[in-house]
N, CA, C and O of each residue as an XYZ file, in Angstrom:
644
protein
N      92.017    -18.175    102.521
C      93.177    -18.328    103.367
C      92.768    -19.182    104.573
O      91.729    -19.040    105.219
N      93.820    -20.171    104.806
C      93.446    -21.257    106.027
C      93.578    -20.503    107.166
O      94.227    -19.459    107.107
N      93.027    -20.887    108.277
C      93.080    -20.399    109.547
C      95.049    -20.634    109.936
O      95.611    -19.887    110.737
N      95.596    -21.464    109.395
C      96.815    -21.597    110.017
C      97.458    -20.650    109.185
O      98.264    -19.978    109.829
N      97.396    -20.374    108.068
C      97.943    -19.065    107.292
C      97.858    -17.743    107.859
O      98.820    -16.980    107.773
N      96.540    -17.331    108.562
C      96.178    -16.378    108.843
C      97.194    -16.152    110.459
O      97.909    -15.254    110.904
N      96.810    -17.337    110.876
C      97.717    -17.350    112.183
C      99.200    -16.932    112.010
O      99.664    -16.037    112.716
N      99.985    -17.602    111.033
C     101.471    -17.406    110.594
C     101.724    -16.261    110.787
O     102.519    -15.775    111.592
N     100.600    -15.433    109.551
C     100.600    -14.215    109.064
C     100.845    -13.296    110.092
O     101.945    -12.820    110.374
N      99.468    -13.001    110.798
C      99.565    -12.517    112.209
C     101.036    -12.237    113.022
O     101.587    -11.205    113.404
N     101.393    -13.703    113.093
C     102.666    -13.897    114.338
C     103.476    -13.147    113.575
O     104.066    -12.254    114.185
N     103.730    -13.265    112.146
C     105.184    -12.367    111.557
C     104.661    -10.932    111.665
O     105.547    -10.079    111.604
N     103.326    -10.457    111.823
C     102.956     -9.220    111.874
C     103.403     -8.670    113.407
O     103.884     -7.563    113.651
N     103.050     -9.973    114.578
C     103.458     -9.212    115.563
C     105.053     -9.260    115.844
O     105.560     -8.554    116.715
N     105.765    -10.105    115.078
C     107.336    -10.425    115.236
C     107.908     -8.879    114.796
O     108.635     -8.166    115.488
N     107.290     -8.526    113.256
C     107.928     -7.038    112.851
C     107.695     -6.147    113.696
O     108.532     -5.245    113.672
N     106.979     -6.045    114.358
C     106.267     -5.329    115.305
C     107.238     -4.974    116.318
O     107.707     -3.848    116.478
N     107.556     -6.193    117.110
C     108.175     -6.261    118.315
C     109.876     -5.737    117.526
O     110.490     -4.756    117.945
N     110.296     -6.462    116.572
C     111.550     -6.035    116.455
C     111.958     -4.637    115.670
O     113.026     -4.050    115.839
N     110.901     -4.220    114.782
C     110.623     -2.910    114.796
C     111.181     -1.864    116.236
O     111.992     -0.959    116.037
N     110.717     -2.099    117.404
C     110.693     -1.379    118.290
C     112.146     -1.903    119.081
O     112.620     -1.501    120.143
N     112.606     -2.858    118.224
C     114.115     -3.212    118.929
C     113.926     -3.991    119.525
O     114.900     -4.740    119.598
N     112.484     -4.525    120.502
C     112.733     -5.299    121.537
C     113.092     -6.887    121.408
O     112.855     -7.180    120.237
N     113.463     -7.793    121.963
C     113.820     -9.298    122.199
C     112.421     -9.818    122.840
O     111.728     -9.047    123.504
N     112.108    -10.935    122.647
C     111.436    -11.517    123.875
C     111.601    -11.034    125.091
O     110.852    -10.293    125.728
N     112.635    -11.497    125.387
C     112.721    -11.564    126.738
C     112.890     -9.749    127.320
O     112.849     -9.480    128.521
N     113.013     -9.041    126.611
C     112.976     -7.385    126.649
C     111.429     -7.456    127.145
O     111.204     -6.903    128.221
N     110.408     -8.037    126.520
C     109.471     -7.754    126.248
C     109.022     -8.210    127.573
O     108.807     -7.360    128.437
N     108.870     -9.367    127.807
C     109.102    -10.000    129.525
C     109.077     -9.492    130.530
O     108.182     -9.362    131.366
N     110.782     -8.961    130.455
C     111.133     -8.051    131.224
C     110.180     -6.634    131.112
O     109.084     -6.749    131.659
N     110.339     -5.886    130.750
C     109.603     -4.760    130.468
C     107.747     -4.598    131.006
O     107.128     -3.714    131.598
N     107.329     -6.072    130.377
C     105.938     -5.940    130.832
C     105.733     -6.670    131.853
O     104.667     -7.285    131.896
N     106.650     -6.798    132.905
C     106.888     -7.360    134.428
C     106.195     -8.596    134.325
O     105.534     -8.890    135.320
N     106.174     -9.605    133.122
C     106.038    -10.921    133.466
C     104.557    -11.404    132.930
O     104.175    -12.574    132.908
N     103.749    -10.168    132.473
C     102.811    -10.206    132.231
C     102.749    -10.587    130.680
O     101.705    -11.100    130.276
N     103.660    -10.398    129.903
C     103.924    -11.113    128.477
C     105.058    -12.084    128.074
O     106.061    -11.745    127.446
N     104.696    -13.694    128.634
C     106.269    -14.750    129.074
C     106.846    -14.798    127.500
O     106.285    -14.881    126.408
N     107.794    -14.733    127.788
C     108.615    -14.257    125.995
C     108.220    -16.145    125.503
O     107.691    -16.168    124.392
N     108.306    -16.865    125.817
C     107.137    -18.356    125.395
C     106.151    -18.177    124.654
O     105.824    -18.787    123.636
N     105.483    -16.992    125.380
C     103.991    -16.917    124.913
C     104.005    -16.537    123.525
O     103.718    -17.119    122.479
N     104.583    -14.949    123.940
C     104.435    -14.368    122.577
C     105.458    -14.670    121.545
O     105.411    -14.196    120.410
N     106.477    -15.553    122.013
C     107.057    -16.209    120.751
C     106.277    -17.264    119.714
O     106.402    -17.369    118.494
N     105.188    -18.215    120.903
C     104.270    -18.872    120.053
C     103.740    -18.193    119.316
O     104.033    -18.373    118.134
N     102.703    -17.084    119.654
C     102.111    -16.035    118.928
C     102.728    -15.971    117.564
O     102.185    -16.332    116.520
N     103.872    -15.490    117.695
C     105.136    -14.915    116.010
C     105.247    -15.976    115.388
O     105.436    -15.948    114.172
N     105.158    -17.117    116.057
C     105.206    -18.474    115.127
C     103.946    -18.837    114.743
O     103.782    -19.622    113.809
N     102.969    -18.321    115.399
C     101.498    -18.854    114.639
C     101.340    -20.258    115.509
O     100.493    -21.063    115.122
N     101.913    -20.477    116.343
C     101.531    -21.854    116.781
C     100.549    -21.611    117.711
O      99.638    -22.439    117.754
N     100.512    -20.666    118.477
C      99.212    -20.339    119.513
C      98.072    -19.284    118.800
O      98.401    -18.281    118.167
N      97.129    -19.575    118.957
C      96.162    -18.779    119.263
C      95.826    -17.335    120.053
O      95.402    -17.379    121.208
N      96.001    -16.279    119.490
C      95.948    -15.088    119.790
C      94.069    -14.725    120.286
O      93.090    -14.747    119.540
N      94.115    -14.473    121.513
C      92.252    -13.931    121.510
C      92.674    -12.766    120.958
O      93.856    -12.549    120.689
N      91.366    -11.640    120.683
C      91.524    -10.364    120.252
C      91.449     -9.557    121.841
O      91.964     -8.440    121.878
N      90.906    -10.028    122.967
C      91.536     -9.335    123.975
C      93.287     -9.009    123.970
O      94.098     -8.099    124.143
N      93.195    -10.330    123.671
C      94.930    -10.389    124.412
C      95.545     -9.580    123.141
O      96.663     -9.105    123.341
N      95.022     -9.381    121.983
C      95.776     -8.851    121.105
C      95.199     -7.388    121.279
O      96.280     -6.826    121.454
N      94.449     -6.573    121.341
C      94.299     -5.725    122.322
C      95.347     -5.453    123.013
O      96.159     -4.563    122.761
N      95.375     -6.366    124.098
C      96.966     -5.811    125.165
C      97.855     -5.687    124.783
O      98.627     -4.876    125.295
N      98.214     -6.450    123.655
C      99.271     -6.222    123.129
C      99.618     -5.370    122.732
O     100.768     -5.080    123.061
N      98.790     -4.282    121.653
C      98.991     -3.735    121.298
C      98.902     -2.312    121.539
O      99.367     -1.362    120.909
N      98.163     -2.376    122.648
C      98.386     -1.295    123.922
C      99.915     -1.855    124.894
O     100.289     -1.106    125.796
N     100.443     -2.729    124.719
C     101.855     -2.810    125.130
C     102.755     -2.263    124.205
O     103.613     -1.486    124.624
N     102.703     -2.508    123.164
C     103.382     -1.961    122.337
C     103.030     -0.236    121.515
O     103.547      0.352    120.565
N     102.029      0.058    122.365
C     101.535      1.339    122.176
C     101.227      1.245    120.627
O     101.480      2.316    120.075
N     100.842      0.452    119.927
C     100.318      0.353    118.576
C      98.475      0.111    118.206
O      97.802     -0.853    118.568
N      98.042      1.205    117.467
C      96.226      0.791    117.155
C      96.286     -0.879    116.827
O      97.299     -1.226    116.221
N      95.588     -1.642    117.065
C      95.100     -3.237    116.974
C      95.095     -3.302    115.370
O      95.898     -4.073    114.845
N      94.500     -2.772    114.808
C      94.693     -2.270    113.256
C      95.955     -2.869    112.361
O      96.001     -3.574    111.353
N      97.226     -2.090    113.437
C      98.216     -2.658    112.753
C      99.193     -3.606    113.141
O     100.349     -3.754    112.746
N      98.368     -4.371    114.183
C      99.022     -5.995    114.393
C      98.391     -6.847    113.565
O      98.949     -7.886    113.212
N      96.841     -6.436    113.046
C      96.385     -7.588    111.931
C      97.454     -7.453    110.692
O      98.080     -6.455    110.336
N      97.459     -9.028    110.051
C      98.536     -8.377    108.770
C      97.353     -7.912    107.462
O      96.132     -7.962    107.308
N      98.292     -7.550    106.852
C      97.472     -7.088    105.776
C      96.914     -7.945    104.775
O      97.528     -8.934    104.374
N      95.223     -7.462    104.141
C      95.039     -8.352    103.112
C      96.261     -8.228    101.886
O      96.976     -7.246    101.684
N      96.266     -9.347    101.248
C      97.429     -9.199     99.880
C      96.660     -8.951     98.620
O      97.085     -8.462     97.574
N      95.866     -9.230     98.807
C      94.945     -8.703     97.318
C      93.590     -7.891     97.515
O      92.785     -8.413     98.288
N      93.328     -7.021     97.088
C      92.231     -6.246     96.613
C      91.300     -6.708     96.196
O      90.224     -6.186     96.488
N      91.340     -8.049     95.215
C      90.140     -8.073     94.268
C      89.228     -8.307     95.131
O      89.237     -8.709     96.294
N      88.206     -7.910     94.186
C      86.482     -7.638     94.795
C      86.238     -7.053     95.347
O      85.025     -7.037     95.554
N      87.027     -6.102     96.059
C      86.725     -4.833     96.647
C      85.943     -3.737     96.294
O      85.165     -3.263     97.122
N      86.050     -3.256     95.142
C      85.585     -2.601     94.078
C      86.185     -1.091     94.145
O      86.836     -0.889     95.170
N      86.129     -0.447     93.619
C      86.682      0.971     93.842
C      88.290      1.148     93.140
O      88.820      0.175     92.605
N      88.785      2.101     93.189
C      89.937      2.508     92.843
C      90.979      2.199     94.052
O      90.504      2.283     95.185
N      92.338      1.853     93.927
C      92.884      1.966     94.564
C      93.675      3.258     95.362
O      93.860      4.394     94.926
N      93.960      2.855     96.295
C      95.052      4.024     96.904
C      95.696      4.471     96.693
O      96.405      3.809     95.935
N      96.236      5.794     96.949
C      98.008      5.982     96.567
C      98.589      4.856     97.209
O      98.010      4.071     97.960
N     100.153      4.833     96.745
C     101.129      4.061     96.967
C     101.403      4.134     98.598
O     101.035      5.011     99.378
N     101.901      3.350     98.772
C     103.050      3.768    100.201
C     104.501      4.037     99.135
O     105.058      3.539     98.157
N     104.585      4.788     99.769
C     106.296      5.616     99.666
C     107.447      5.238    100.308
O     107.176      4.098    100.683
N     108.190      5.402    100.548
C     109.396      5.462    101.423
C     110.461      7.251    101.604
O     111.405      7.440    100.837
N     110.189      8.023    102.375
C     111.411      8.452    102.434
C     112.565      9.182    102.676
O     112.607      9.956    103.632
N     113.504      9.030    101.928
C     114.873      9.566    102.744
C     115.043     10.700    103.479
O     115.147     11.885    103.163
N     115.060      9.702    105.258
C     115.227     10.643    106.513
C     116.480     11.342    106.093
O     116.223     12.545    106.079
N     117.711     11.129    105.746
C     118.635     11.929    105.632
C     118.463     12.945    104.626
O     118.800     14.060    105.024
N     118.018     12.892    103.388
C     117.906     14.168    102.722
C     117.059     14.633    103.229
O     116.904     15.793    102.845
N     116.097     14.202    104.228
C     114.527     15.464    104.355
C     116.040     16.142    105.760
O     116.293     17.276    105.352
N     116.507     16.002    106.412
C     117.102     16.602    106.967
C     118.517     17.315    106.815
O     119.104     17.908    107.720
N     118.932     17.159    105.583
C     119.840     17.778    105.041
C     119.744     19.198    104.328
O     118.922     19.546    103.481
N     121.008     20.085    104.997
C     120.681     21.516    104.832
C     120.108     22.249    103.222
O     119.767     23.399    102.944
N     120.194     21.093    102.462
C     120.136     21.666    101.009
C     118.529     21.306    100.975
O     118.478     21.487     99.758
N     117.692     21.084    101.178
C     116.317     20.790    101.104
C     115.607     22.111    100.947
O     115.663     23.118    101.653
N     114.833     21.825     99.695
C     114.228     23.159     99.653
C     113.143     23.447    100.268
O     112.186     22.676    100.206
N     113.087     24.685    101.021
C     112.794     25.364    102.129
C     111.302     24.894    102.134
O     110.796     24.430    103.155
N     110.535     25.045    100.823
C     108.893     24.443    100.272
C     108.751     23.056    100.810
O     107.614     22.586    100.839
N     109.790     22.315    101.256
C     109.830     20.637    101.440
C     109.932     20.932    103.279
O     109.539     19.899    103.821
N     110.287     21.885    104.229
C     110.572     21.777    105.421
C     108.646     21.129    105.758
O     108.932     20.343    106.661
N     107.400     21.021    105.640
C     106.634     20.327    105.991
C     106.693     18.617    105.972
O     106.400     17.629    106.645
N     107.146     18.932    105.004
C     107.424     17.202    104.569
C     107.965     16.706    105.810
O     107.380     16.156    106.742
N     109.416     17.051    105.633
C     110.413     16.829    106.768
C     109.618     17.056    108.648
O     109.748     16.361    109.655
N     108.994     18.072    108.443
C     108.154     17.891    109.910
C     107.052     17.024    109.806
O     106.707     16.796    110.966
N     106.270     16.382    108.976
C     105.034     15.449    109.155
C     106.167     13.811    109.248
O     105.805     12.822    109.885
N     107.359     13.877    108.559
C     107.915     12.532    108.923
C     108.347     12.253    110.049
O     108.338     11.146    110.586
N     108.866     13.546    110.588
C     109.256     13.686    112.058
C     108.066     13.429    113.332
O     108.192     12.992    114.476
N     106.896     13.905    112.572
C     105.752     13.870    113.641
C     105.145     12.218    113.290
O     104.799     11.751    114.375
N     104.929     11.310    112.296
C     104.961     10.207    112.301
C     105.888      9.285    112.780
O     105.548      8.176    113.191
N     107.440      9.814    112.741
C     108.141      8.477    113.141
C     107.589      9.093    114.998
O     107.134      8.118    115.597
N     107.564     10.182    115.746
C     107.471      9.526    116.911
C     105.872      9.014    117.167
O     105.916      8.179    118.071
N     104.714      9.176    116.780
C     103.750      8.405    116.704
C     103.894      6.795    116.579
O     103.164      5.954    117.104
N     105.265      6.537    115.573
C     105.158      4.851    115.446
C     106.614      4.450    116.486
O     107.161      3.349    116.539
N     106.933      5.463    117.103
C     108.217      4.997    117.688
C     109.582      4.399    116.535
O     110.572      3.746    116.862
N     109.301      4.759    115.514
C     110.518      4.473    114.326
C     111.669      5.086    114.012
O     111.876      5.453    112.855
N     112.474      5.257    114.903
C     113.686      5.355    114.926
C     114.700      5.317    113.936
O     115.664      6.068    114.088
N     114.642      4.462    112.805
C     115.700      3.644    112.462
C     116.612      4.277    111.346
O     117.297      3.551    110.625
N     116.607      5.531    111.233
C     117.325      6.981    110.885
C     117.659      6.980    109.403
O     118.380      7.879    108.969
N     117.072      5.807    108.394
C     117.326      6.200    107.182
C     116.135      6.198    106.177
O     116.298      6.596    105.023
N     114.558      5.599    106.775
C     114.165      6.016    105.735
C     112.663      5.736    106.081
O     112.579      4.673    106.697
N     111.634      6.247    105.916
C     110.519      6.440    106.586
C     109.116      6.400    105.751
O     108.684      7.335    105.076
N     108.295      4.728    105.990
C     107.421      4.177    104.770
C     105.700      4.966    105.173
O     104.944      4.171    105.732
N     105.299      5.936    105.005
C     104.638      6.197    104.672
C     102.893      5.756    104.016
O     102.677      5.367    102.869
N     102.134      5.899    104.795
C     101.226      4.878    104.208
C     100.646      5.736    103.156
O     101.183      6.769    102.757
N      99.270      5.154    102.626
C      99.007      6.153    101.932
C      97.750      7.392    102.279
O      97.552      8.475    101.729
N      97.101      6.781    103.311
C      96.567      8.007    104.423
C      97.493      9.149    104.530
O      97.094     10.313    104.512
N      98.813      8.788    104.648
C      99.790      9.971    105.470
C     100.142     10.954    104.093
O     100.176     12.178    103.970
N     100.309     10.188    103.429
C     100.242     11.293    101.888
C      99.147     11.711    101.359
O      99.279     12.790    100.782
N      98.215     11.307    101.338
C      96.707     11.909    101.234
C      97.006     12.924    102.192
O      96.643     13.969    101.652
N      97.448     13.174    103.267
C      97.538     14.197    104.413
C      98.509     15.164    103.624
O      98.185     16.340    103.455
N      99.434     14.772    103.250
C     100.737     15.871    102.990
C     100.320     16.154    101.478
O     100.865     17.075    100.870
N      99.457     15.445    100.942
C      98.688     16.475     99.473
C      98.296     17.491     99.689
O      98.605     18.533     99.111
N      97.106     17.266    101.074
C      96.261     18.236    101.389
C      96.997     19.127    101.715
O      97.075     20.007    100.858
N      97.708     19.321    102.789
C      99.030     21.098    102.756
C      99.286     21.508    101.859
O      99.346     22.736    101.810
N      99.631     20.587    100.443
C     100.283     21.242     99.128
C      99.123     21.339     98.194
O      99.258     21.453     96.976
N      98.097     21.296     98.751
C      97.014     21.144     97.794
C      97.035     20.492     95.905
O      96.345     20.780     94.927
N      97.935     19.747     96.074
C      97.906     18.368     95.027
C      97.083     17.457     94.954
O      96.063     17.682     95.605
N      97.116     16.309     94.308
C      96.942     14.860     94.187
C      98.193     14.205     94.855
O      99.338     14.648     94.762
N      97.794     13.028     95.576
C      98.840     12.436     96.363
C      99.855     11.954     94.858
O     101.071     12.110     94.973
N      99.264     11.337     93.393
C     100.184     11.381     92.414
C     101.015     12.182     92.411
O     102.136     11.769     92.705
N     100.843     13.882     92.038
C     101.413     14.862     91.693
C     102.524     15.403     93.174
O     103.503     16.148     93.161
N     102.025     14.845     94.057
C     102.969     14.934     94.961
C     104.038     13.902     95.195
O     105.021     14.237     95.855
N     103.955     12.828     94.777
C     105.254     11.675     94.413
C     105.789     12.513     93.600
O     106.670     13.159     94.167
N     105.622     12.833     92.341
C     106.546     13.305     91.462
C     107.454     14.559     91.978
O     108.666     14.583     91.767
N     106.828     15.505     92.608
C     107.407     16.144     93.266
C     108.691     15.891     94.447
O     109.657     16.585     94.762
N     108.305     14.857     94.811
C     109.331     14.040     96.003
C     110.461     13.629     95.193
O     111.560     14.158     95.359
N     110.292     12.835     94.437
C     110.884     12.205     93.537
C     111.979     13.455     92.830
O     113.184     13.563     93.060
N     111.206     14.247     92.000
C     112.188     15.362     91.472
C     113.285     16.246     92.441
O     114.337     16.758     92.058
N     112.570     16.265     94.135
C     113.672     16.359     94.685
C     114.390     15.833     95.622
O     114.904     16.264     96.655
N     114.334     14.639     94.996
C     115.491     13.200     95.700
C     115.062     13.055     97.039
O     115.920     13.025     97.921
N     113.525     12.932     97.405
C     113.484     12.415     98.822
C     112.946     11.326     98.944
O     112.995     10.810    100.060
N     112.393     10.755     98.067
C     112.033      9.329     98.175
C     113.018      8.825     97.920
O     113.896      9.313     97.209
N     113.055      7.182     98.750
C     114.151      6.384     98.631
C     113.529      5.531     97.382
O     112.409      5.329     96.913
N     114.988      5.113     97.079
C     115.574      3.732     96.356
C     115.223      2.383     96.655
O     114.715      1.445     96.040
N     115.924      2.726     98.490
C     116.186      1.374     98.925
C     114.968      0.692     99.745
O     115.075     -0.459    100.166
């Protein structure tokens, strides 16, 4: 991957980022009293500037996010060696909070609740899950993060969409 790819990459990593959290540029501006010129970090999202890892650092202590997840992600695995991960998931904030949920699933529904305010994710319909966080919610049900999809799945809380 070219250095200008990687750069692109980056900027759309910090663009989801920022609009993830709702904000605009100029929110962002505003908010960090001038100390982030919505110029700047618009170059940034476009990949046209150069990000140091200080400044991406600040950033991501501006955006209250680990540095971790402003890098974007590799797209391929190979040569890594090893088995892969569970999946990322997705899911449905409205059925984990709907009164018919069976009572065995109310953890579920509290570890999504305790992740979306960790990522500040708001966005009230449906909640992606990495696969750390289900490796976590195996361990309560003492499953395989597999055997615990199927379980989700059989009772309609993973999304579709």
């Amino acid at each position: 991957m070219s250095e200008n790819d990687y750069q692109r990459r980056l900027g759309n990593r910090l663009r989801a980022i920022r609009q993830q959290q709702g904000l605009t540029l100029q929110q962002v501006e505003e908010l960090s009293e001038g100390k982030w010129k919505a110029v700047v970090v618009g170059s940034y999202e476009r990949g046209d500037r150069a990000v140091s890892v200080a400044k991406l650092a600040e950033l991501g202590e501006f955006y209250n996010v680990p540095v971790s997840e402003l890098l974007p992600k590799d797209d391929g695995s190979a040569g890594r060696g090893g088995p892969a991960g569970p999946p990322r998931v997705m899911l449905d904030l409205r059925r984990l909070a709907s009164s018919e949920l069976d009572p065995e699933l109310q953890p579920v529904s509290r570890f999504a609740h305790t992740i979306q305010l960790q990522r500040g994710d708001f966005n009230g319909n449906v909640l992606t899950i990495r696969g750390e966080d289900l490796r976590a919610l195996s361990v309560i049900y003492g499953t395989e993060p597999e055997d615990l999809i199927v379980r989700l799945e059989d009772e309609g809380v993973l999304s579709t969409a």
